[in-house]
C-alpha positions, 0 to 999 in steps of 0.5 A: 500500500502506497504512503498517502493511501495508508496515511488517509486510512489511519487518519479516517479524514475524506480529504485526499492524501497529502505527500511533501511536495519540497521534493524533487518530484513531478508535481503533475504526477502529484496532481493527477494522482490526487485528483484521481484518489480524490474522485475514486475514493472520496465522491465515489465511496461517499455517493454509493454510502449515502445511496445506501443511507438513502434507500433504507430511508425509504425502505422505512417510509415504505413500511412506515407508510404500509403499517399506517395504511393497514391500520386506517383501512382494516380492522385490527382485530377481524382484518376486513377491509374499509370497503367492505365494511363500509359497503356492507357493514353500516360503516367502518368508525361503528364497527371499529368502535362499537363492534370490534373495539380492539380495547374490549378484546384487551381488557377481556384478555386481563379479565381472564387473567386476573379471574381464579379460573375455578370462576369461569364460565364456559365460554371464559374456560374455552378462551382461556384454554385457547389463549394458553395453547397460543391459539387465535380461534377466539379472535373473529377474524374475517368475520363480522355479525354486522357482515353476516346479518347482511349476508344473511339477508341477502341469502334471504332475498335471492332465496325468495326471488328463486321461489317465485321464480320456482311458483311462477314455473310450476304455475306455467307447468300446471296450466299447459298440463291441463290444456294437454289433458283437456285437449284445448289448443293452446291460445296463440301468443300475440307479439307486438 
């Protein structure tokens, strides 16, 4: 290793090496050689670290940024989107505090541990023996009452339009098996 490069190793300065020019040396040679330490090593390393600096920044913005999105457009304890809820569900604010209040969940958690187990109920009993296997079962998740009571009716109404839909053919069914056994022709269909 030259003099100049080891003395600005040992230094840790980003200033390029200095060498005593009172010698009868070539002082363009010093220059160029300077120069070329000065861009290789000193811009060149500093723009690849603060490259490195930069993207790790922004690799935390971007996750800073997903977290931020994540806890503003899901529910933290059933993981349903806004949309959904809001589409579906009677709105995203009422279900977060009403329905699935991440804070209700907590303080259920520290009930049960704070209960002699010997005082729980059934459902407190399943909980706990769920919570002590490190199970989630217990957490709702992709699942809302507020979504399946709106499924629920949604089932209901298809399923009164396919009985009509069904009384309406049986009805059509009957009367073209009367005419068939009453010999009557059937009246022709005017199309306008």
């Amino acid at each position: 290793m030259t003099d100049p490069t080891r003395l600005h190793l040992l230094a840790f300065a980003f200033a390029a090496p200095v060498r005593d020019i009172t010698k009868d040396e070539e002082t363009f040679g010093m220059f160029a050689y300077n120069l070329t330490y000065t861009i290789l090593v000193i811009l060149i390393m500093v723009a690849i670290i603060s490259g490195i600096i930069i993207d790790s920044f922004g690799e935390l913005r971007d996750t800073k940024r997903k977290i931020e999105d994540d806890m503003n457009d899901k529910c933290f304890v059933c993981s349903i989107d806004r949309d959904q809820i809001e589409h579906k569900g009677g709105g995203f604010i009422r279900h977060i505090k009403q329905e699935h209040n991440m804070w209700d969940y907590l303080f259920f958690r520290m009930y049960l541990d704070e209960k002699p187990r010997t005082e729980f109920t059934g459902q407190e009993s399943y909980v706990r023996e769920l919570i002590d296997k490190k199970e989630i079962k217990w957490f709702p998740i992709n699942r809302a009452m507020s979504l399946e009571a709106k499924l629920d009716l949604e089932e209901e109404a298809k399923q009164q339009r396919i009985e009509m839909r069904l009384e309406r053919i049986e009805s059509a069914q009957d009367e073209i098996l009367s005419r068939i056994l009453l010999d009557k022709p059937a009246a022709p269909s005017t199309v306008m």
